[in-house]
N, C-alpha and C positions, 0 to 999 in steps of 0.2 A: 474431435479427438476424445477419447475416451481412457479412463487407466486401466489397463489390465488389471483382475481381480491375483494378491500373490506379485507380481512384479514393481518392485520400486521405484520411483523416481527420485532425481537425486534435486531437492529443493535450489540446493549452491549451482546449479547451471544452469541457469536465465542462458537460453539461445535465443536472446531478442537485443536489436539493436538498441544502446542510449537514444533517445532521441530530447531533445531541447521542448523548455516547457515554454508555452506564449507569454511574451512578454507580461502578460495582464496579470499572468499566475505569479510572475517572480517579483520577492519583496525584496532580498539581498541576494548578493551570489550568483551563481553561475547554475543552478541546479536540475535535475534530466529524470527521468524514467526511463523506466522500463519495464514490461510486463511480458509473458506468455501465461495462456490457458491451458491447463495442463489436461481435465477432464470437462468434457459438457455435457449434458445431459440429465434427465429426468427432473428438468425443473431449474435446473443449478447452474452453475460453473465455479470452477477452482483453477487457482490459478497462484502464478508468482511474481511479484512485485516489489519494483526495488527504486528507492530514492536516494540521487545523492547528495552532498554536501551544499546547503545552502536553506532558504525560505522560501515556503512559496504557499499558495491559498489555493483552495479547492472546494468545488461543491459537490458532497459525497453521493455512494448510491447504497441502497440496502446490503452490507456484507456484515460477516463478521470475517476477522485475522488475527492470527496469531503471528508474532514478529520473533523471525529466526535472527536477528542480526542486525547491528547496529547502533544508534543510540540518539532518540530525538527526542520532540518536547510538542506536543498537539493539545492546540487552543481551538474552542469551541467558540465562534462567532455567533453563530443564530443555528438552536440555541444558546445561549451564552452558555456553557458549563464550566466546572473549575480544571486546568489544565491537565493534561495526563504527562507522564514520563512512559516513553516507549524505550523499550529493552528487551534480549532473548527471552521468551517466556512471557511476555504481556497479549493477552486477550482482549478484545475490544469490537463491541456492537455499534455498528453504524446503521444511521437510516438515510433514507434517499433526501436530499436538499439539504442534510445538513451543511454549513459551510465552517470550513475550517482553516486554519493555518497552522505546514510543519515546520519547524524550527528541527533540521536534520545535520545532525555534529558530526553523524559517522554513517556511510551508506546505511540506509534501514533496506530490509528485506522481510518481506514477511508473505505467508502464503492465507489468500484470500478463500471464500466462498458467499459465494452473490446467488441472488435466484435468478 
């Protein structure tokens, strides 16, 4: 899929089902994903991704995002780093194995780019 050069997409319309995170991922709560790839190509992929309400642990892959929405709390396990506050507007560099844990208060959405 690719974006048209000039035509928009509309970030707020994830046409992808919730789907339930493995057990192993979930620390509290009941909480799910969901992603679509909106462009791929030349190296990349962009895409939109949405977490709901709850904790859960993950081992990241090379992106950066910016978070349209939401409001969580993202601790750095290995490397250990100091926690971030995710909100409309926050920017964030991830590398591949980082592992994490979100602490998500209010669905987060946020549109990705990965190689």
């Amino acid at each position: 899929m690719r974006l048209a050069p000039g035509e928009p997409r509309d970030a707020a319309a994830v046409d992808a089902p919730w789907e339930a995170l493995p057990d192993a991922q979930i620390v509290d709560g009941t909480p799910s994903t969901r992603f679509v790839d909106v462009d791929e190509g030349d190296g990349r992929v962009i895409g939109v991704w949405e977490h709901s309400p709850g904790v859960s642990t993950d081992v990241e892959a090379d992106e950066v995002f910016v978070v349209l929405a939401g409001d969580a709390t993202m601790e750095f396990v290995d490397p250990v780093l100091a926690p971030i506050h995710l909100a409309p507007g926050a920017i964030v560099r991830l590398t591949e194995g980082m592992r994490t844990v979100w602490t998500v208060r209010e669905s987060l959405r946020k549109v990705y780019i990965a190689p």
